[in-house]
LOFI-888164 format. One record per atom (N, C-alpha, C): residue number from 1; residue in three letters; atom name; z negated, y, x. Coordinates in nm, 2 decimals, m for minus. Example, Ala and Ser with C-alpha at 12.3 -4.5 7.8 and 13.67 -1.06 7.14 Angstrom:
+-----+------+------+--------+--------+--------+
! pos ! code ! site !     zz !     yy !     xx !
+-----+------+------+--------+--------+--------+
!   1 !  ALA !    N !  m0.78 !  m0.57 !   1.32 !
!   1 !  ALA !   CA !  m0.78 !  m0.45 !   1.23 !
!   1 !  ALA !    C !  m0.78 !  m0.33 !   1.32 !
!   2 !  SER !    N !  m0.71 !  m0.22 !   1.28 !
!   2 !  SER !   CA !  m0.71 !  m0.11 !   1.37 !
!   2 !  SER !    C !  m0.79 !   0.00 !   1.29 !
+-----+------+------+--------+--------+--------+
***
This chain:
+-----+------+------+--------+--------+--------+
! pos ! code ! site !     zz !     yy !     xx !
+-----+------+------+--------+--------+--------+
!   1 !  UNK !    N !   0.56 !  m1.34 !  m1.63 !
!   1 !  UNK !   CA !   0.66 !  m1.33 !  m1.53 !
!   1 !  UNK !    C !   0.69 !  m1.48 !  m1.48 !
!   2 !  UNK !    N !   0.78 !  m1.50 !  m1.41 !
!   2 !  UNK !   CA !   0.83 !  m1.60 !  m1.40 !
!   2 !  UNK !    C !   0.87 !  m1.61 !  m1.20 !
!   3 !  UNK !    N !   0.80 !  m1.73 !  m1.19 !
!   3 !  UNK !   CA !   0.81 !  m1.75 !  m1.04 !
!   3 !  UNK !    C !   0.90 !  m1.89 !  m0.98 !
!   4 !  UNK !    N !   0.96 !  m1.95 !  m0.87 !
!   4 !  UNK !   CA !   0.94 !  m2.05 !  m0.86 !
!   4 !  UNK !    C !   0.90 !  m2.03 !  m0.66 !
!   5 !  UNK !    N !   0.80 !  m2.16 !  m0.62 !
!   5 !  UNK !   CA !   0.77 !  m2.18 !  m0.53 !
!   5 !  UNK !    C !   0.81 !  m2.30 !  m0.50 !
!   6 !  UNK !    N !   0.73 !  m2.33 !  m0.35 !
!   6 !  UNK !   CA !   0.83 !  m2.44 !  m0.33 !
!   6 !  UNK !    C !   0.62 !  m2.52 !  m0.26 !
!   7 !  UNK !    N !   0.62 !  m2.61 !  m0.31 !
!   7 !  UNK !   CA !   0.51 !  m2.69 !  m0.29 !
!   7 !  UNK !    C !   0.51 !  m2.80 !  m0.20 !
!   8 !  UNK !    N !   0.40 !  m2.82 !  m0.14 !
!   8 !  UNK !   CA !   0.37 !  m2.93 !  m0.01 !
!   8 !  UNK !    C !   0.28 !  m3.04 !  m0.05 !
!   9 !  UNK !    N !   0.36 !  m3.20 !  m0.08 !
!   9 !  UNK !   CA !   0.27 !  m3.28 !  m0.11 !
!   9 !  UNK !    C !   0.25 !  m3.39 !   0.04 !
!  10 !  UNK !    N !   0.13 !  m3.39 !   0.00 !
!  10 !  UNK !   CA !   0.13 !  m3.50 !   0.14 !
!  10 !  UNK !    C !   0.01 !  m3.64 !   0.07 !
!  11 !  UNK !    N !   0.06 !  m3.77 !   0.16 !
!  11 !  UNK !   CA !  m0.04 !  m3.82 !   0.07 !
!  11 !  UNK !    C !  m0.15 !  m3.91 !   0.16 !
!  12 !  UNK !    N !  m0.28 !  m3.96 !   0.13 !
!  12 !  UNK !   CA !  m0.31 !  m4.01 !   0.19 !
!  12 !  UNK !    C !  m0.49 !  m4.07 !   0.10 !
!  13 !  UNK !    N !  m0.51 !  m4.19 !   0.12 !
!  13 !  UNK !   CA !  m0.60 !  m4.32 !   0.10 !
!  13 !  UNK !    C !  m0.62 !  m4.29 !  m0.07 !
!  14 !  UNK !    N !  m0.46 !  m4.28 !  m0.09 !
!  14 !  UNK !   CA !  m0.44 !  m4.27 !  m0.25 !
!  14 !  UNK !    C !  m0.46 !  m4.17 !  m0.36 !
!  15 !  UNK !    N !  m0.44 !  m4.05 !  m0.25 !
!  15 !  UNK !   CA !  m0.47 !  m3.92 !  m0.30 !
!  15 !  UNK !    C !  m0.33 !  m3.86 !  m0.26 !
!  16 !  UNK !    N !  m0.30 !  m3.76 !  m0.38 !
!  16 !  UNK !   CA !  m0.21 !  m3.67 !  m0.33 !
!  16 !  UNK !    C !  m0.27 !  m3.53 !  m0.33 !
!  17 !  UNK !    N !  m0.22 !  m3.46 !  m0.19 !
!  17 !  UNK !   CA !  m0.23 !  m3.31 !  m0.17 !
!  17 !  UNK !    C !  m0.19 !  m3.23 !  m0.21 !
!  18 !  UNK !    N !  m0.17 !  m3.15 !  m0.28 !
!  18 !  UNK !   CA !  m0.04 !  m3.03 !  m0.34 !
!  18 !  UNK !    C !  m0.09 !  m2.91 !  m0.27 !
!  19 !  UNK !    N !   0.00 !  m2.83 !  m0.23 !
!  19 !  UNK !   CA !  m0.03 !  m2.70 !  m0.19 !
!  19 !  UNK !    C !   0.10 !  m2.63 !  m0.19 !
!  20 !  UNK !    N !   0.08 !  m2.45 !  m0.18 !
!  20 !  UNK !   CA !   0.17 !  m2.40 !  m0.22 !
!  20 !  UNK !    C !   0.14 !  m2.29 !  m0.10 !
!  21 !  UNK !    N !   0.24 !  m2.25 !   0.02 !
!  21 !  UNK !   CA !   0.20 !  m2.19 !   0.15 !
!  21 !  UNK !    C !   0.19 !  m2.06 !   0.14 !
!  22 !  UNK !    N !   0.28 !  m2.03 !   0.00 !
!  22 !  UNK !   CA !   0.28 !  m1.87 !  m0.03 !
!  22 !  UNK !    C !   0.19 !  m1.82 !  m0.08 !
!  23 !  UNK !    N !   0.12 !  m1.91 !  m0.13 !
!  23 !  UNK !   CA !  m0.04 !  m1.88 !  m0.20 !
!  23 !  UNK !    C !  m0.15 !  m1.94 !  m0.18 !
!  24 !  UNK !    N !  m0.20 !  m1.82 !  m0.08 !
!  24 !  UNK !   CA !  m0.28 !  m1.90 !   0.02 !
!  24 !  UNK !    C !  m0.42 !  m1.94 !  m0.09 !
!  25 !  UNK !    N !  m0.44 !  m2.04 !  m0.05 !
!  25 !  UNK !   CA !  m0.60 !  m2.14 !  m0.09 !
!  25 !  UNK !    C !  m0.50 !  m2.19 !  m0.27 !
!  26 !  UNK !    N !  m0.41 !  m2.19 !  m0.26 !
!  26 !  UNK !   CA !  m0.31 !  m2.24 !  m0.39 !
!  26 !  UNK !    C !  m0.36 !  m2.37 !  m0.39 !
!  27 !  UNK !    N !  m0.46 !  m2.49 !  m0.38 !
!  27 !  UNK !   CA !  m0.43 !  m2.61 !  m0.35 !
!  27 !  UNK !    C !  m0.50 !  m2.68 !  m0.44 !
!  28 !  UNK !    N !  m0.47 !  m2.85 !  m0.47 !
!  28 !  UNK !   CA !  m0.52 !  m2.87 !  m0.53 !
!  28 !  UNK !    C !  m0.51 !  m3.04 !  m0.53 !
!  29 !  UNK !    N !  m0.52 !  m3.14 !  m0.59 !
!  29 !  UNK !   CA !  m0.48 !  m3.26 !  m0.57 !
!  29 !  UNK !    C !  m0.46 !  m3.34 !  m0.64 !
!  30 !  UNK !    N !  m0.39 !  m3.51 !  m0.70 !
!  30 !  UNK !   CA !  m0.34 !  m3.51 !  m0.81 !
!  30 !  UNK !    C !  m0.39 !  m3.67 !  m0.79 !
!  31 !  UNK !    N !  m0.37 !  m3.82 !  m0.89 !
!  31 !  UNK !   CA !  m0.40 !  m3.92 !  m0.86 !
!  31 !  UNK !    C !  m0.25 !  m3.93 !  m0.84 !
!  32 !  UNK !    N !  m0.12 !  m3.89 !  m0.89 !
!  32 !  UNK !   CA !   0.03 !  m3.98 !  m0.80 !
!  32 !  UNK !    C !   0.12 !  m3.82 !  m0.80 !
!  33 !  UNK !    N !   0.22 !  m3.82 !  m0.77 !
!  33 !  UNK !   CA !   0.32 !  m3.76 !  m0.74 !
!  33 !  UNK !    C !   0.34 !  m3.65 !  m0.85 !
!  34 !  UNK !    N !   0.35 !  m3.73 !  m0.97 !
!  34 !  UNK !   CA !   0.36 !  m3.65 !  m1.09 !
!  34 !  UNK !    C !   0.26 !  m3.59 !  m1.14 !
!  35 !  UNK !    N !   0.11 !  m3.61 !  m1.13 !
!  35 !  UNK !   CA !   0.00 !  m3.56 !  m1.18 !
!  35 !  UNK !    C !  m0.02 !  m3.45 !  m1.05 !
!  36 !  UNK !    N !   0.02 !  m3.45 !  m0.97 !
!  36 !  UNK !   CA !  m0.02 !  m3.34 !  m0.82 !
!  36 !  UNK !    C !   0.09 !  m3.24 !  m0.90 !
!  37 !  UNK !    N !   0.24 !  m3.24 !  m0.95 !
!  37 !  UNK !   CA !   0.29 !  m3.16 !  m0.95 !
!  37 !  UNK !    C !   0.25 !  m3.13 !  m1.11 !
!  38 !  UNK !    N !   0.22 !  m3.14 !  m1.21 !
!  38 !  UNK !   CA !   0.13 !  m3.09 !  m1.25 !
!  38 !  UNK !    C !   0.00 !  m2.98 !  m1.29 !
!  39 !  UNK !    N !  m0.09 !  m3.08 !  m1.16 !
!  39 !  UNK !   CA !  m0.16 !  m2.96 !  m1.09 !
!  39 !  UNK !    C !  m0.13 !  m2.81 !  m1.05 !
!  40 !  UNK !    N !  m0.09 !  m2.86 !  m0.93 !
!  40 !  UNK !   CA !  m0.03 !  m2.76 !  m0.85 !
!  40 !  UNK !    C !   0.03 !  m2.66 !  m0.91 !
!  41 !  UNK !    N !   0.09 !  m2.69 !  m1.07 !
!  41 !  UNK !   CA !   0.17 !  m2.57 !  m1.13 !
!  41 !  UNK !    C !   0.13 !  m2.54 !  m1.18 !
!  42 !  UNK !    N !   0.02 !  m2.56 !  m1.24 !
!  42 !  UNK !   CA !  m0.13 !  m2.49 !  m1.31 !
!  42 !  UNK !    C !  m0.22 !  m2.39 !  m1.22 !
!  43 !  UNK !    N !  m0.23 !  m2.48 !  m1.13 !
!  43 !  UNK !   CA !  m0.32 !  m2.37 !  m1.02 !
!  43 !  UNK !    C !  m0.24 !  m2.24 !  m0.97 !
!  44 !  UNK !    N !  m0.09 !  m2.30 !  m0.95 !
!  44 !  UNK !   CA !  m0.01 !  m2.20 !  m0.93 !
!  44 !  UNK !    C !  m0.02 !  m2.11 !  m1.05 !
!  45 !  UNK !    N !   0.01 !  m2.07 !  m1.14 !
!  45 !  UNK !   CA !   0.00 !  m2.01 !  m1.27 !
!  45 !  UNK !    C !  m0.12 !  m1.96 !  m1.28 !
!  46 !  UNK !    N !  m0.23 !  m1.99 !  m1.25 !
!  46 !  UNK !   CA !  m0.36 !  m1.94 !  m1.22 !
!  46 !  UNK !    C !  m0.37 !  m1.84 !  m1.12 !
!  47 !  UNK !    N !  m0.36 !  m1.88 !  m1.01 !
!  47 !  UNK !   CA !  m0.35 !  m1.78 !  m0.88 !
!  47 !  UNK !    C !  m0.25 !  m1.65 !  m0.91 !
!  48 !  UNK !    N !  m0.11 !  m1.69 !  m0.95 !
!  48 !  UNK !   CA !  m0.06 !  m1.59 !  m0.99 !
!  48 !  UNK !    C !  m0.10 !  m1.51 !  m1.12 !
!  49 !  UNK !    N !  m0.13 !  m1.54 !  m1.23 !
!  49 !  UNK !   CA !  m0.20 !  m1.41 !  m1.34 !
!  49 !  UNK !    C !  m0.31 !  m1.36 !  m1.30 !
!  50 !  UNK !    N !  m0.36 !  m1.46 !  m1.19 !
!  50 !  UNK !   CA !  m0.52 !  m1.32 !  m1.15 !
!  50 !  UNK !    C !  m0.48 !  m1.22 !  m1.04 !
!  51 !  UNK !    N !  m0.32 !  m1.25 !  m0.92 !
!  51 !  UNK !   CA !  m0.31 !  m1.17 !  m0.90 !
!  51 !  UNK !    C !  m0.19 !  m1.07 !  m0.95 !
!  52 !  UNK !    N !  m0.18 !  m1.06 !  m1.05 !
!  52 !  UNK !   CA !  m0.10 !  m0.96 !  m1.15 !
!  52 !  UNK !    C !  m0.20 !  m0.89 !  m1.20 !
!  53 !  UNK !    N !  m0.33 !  m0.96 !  m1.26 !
!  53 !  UNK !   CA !  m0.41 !  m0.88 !  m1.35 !
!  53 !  UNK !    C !  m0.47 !  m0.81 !  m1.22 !
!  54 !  UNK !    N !  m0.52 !  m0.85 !  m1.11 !
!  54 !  UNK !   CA !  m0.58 !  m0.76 !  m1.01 !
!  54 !  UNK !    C !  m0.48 !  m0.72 !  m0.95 !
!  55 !  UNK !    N !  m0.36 !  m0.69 !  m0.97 !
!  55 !  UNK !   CA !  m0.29 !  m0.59 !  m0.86 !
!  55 !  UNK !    C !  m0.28 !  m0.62 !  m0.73 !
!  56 !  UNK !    N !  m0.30 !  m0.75 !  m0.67 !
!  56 !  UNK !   CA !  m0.29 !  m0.81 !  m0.53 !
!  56 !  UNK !    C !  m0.12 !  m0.83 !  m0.53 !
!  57 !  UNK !    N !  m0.13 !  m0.83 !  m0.41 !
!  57 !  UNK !   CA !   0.06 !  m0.84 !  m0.34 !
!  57 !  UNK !    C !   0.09 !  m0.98 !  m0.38 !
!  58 !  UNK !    N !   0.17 !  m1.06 !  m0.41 !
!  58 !  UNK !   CA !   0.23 !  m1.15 !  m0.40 !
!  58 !  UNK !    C !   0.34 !  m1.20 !  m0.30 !
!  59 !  UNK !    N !   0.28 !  m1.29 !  m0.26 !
!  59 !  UNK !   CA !   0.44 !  m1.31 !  m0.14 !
!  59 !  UNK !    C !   0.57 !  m1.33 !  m0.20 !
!  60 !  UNK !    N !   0.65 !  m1.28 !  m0.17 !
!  60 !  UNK !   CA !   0.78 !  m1.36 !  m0.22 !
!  60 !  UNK !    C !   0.80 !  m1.49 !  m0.15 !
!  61 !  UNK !    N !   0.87 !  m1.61 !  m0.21 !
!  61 !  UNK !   CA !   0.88 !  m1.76 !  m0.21 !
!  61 !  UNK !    C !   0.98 !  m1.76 !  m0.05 !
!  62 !  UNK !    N !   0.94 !  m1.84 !   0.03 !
!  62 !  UNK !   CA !   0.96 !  m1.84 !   0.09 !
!  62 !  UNK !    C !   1.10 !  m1.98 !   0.09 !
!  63 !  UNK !    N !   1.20 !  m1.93 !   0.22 !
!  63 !  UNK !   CA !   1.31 !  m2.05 !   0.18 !
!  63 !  UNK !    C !   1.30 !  m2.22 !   0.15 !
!  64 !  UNK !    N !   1.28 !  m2.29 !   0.10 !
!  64 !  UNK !   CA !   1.22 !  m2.39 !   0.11 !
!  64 !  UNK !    C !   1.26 !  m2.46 !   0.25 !
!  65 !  UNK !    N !   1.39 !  m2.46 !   0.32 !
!  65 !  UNK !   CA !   1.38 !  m2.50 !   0.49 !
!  65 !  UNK !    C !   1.32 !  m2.46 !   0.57 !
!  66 !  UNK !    N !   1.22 !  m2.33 !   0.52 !
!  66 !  UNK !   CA !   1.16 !  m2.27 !   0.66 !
!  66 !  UNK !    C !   1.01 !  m2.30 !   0.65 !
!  67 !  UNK !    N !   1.01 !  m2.36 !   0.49 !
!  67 !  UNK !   CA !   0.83 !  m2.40 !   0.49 !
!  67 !  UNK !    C !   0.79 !  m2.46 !   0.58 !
!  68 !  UNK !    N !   0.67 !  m2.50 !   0.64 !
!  68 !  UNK !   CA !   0.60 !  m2.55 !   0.75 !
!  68 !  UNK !    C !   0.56 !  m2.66 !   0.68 !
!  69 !  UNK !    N !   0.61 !  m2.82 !   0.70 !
!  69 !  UNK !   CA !   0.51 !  m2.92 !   0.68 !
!  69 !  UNK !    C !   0.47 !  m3.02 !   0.74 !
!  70 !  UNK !    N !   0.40 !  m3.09 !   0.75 !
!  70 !  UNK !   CA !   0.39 !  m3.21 !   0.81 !
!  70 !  UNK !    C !   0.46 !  m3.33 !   0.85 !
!  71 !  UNK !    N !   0.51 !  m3.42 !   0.89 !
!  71 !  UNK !   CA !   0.61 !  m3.55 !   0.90 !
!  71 !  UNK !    C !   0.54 !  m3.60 !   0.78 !
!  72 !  UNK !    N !   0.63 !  m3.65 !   0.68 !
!  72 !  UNK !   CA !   0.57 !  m3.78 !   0.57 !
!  72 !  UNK !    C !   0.56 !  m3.66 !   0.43 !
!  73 !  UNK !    N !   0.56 !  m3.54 !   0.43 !
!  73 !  UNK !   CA !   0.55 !  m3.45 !   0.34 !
!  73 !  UNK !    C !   0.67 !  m3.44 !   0.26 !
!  74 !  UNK !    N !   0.64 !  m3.39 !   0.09 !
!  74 !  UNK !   CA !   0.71 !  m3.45 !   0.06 !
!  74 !  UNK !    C !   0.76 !  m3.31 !   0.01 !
!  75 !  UNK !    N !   0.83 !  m3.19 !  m0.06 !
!  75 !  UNK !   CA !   0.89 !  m3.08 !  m0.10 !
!  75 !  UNK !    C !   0.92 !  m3.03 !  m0.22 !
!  76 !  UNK !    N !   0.87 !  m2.97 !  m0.29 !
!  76 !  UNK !   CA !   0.95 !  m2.96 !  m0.42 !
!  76 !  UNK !    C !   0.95 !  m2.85 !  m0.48 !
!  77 !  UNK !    N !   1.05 !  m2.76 !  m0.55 !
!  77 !  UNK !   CA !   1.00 !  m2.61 !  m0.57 !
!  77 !  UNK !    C !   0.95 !  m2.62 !  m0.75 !
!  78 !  UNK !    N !   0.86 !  m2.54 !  m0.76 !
!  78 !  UNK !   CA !   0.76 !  m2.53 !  m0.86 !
!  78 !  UNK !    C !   0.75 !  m2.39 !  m0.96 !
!  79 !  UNK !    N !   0.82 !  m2.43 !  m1.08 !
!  79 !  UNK !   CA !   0.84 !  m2.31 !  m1.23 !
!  79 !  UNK !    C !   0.73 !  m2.28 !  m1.25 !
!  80 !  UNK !    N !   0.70 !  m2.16 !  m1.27 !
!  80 !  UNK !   CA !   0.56 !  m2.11 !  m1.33 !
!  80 !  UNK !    C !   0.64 !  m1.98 !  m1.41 !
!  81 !  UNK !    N !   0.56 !  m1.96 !  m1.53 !
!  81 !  UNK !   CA !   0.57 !  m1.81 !  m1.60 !
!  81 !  UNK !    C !   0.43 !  m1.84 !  m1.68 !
!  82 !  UNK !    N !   0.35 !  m1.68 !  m1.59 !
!  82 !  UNK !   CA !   0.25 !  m1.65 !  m1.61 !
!  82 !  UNK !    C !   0.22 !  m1.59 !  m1.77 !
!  83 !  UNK !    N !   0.38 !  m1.56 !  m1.85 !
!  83 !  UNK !   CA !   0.36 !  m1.50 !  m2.00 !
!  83 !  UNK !    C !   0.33 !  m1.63 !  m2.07 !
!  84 !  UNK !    N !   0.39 !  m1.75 !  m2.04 !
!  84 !  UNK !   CA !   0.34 !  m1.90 !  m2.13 !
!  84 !  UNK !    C !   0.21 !  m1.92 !  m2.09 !
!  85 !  UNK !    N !   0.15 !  m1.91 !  m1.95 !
!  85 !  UNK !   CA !   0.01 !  m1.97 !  m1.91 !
!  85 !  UNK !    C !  m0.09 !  m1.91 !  m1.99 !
!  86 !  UNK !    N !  m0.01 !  m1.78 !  m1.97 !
!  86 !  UNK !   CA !  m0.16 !  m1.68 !  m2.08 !
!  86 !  UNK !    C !  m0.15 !  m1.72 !  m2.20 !
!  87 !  UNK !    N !  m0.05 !  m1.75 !  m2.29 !
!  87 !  UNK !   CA !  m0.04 !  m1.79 !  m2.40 !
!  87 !  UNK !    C !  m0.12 !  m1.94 !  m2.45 !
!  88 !  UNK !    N !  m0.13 !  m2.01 !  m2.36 !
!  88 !  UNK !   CA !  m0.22 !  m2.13 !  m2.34 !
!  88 !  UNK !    C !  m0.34 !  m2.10 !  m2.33 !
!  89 !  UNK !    N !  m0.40 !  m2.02 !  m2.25 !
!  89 !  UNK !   CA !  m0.52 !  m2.00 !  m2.19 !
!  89 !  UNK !    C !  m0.59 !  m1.88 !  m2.24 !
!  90 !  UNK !    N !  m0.53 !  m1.82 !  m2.25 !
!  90 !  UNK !   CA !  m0.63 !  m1.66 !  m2.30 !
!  90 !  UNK !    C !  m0.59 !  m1.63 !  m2.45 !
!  91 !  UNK !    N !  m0.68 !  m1.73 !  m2.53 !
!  91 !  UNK !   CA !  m0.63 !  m1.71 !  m2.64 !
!  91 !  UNK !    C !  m0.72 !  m1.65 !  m2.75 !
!  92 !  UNK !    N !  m0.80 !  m1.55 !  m2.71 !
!  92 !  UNK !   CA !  m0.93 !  m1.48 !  m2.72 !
!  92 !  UNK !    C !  m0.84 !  m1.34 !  m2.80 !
!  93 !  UNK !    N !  m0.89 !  m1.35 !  m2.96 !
!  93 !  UNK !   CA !  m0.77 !  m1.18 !  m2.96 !
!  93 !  UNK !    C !  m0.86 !  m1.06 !  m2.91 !
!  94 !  UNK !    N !  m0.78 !  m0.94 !  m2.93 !
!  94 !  UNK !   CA !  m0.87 !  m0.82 !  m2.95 !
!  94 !  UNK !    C !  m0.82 !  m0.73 !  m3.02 !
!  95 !  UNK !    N !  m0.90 !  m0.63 !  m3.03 !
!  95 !  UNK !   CA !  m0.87 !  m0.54 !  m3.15 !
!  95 !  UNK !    C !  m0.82 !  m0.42 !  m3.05 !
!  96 !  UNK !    N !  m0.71 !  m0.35 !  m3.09 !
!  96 !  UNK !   CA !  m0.63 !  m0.22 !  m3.02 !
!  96 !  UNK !    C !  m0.60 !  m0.13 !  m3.13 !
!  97 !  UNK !    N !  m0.63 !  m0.01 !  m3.14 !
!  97 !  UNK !   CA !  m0.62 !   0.06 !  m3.25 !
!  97 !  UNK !    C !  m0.46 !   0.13 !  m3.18 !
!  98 !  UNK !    N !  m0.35 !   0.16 !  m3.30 !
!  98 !  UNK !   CA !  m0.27 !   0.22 !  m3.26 !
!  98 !  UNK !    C !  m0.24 !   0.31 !  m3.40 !
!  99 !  UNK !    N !  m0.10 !   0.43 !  m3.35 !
!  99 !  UNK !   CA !  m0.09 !   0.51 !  m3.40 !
!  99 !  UNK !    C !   0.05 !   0.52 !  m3.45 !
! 100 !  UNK !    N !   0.06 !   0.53 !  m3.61 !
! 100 !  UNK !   CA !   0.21 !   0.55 !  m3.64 !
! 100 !  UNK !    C !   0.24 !   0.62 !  m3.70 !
! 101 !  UNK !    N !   0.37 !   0.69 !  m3.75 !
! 101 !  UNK !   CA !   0.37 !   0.82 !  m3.91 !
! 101 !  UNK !    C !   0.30 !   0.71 !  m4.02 !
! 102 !  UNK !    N !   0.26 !   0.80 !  m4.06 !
! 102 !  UNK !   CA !   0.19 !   0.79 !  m4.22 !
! 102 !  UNK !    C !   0.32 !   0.71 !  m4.31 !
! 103 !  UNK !    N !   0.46 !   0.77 !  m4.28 !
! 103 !  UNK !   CA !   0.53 !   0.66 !  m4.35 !
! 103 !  UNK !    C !   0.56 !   0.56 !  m4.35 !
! 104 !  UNK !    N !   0.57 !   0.52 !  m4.19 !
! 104 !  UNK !   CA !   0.58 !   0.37 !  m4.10 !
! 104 !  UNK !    C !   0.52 !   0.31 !  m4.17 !
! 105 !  UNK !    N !   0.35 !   0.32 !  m4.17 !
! 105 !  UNK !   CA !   0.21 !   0.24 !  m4.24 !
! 105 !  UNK !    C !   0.27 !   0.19 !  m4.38 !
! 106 !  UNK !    N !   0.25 !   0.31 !  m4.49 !
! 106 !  UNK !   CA !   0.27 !   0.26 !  m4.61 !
! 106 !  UNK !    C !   0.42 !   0.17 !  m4.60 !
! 107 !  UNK !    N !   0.54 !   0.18 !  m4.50 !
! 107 !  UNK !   CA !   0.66 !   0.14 !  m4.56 !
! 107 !  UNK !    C !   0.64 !  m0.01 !  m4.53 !
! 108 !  UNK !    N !   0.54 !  m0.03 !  m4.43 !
! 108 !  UNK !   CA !   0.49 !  m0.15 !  m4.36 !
! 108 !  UNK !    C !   0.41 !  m0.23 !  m4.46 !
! 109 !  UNK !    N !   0.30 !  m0.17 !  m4.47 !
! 109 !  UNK !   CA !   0.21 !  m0.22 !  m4.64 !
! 109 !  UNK !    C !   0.33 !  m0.26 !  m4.73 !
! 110 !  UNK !    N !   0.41 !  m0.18 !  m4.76 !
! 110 !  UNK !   CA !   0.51 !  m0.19 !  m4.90 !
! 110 !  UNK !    C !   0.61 !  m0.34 !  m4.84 !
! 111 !  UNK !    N !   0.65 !  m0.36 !  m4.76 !
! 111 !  UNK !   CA !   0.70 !  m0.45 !  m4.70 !
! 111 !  UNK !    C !   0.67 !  m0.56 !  m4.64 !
! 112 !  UNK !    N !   0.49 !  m0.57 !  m4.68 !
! 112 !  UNK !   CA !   0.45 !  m0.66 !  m4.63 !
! 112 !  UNK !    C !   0.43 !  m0.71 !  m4.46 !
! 113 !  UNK !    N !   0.44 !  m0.67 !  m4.41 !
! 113 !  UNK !   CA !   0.49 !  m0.68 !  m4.25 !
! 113 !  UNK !    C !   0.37 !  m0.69 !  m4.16 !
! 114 !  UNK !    N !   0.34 !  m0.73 !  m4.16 !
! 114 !  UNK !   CA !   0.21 !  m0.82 !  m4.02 !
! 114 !  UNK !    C !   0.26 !  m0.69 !  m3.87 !
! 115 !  UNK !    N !   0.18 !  m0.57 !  m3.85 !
! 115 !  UNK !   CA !   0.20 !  m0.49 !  m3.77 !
! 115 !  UNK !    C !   0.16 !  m0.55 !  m3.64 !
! 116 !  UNK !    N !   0.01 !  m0.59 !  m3.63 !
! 116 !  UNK !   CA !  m0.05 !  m0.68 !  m3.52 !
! 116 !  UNK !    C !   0.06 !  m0.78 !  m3.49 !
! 117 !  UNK !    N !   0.13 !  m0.88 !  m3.54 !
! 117 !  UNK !   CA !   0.24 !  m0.93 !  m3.48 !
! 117 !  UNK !    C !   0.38 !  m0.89 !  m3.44 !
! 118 !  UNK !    N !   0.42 !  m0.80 !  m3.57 !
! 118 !  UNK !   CA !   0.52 !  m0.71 !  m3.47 !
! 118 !  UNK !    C !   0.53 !  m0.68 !  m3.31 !
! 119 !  UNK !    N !   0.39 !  m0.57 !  m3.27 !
! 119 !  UNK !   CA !   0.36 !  m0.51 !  m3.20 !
! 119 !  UNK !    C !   0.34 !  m0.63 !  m3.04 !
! 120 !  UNK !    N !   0.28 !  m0.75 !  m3.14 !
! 120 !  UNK !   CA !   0.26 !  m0.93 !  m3.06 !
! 120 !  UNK !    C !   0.41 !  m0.92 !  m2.97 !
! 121 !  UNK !    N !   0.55 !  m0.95 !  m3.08 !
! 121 !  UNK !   CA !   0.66 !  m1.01 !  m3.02 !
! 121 !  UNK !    C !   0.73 !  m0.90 !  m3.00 !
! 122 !  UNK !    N !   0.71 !  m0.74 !  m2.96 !
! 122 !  UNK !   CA !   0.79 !  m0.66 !  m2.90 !
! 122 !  UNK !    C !   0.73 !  m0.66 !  m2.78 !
! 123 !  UNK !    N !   0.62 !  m0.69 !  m2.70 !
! 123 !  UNK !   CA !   0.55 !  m0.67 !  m2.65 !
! 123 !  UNK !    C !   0.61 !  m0.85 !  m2.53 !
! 124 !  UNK !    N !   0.58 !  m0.92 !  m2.57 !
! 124 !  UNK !   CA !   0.62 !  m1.04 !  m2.53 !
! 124 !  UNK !    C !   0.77 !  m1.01 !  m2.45 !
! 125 !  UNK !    N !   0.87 !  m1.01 !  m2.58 !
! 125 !  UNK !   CA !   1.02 !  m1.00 !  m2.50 !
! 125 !  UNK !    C !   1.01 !  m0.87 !  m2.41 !
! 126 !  UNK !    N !   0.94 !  m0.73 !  m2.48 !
! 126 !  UNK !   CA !   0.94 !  m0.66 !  m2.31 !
! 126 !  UNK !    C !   0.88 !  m0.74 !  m2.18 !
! 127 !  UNK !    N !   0.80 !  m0.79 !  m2.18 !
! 127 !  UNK !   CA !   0.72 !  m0.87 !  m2.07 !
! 127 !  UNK !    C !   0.82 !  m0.98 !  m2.02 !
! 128 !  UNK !    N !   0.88 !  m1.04 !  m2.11 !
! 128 !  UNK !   CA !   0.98 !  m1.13 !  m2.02 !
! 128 !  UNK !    C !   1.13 !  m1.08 !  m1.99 !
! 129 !  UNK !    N !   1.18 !  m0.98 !  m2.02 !
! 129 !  UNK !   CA !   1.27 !  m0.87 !  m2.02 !
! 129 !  UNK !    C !   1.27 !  m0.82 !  m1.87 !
! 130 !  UNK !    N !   1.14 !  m0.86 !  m1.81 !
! 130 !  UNK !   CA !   1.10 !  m0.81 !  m1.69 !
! 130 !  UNK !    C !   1.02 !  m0.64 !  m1.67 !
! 131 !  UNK !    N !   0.96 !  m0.64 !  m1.81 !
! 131 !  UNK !   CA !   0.86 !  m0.54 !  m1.84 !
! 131 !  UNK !    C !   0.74 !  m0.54 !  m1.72 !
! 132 !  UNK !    N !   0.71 !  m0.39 !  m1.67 !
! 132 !  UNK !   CA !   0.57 !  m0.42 !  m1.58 !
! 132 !  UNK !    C !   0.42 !  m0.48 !  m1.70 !
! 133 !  UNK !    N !   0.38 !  m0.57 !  m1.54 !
! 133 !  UNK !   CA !   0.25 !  m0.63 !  m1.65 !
! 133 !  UNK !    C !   0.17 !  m0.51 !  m1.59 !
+-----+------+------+--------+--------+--------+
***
């Protein structure tokens, strides 16, 4: 799934802050500007597939004028899709037994056709199609 938020950098004795207000304890910190945003979109991506895999609420993104930040803060909204993070990260396979006609199989064997991948890239575009995870 595919999100964007909007992140709070602040900086200070050569540290940057990143946080994301819609995701609460989202935070994280970077050595400059570009390595915080970075971060922040990793962690973000993290926070969000554990709350998809656990079924926790997600906030919806809040407007970026109405975020709350500090004077000197800096703003920026932040792309995440949790279908590429997994694809990076959980790259562990497993074995799923499935069920097809007896002709499907052989016409599949006869055709050579990689079913485990098939089943891979129907499965994918439903998911970014805006399929439930």
């Amino acid at each position: 799934m595919k999100y964007i938020y909007t992140a709070v950098f602040t900086f200070e004795d050569g540290t940057v802050y990143a946080r994301i207000p819609d995701l609460p304890g989202c935070i994280t910190t970077g050595r400059d500007l570009s390595d915080a945003i970075t971060q922040i979109t990793d962690a973000a991506n993290g926070w969000l597939a554990t709350a998809e895999d656990e079924g926790l609420e997600i906030n919806p993104p809040t407007p970026q004028n109405n975020v709350e930040r500090q004077e000197g803060a800096v703003v920026s909204f932040i792309e995440t899709d949790t279908i590429a993070y997994r694809e990076k990260t959980e790259t562990r396979s497993v074995r799923k037994n499935v069920s097809m006609p007896a002709w499907m199989a052989k016409m599949a064997d006869r055709l050579d056709i990689n079913c485990s991948k098939v089943l891979q890239d129907a499965l994918r575009a439903k998911f970014e199609s805006g399929g439930t995870v």
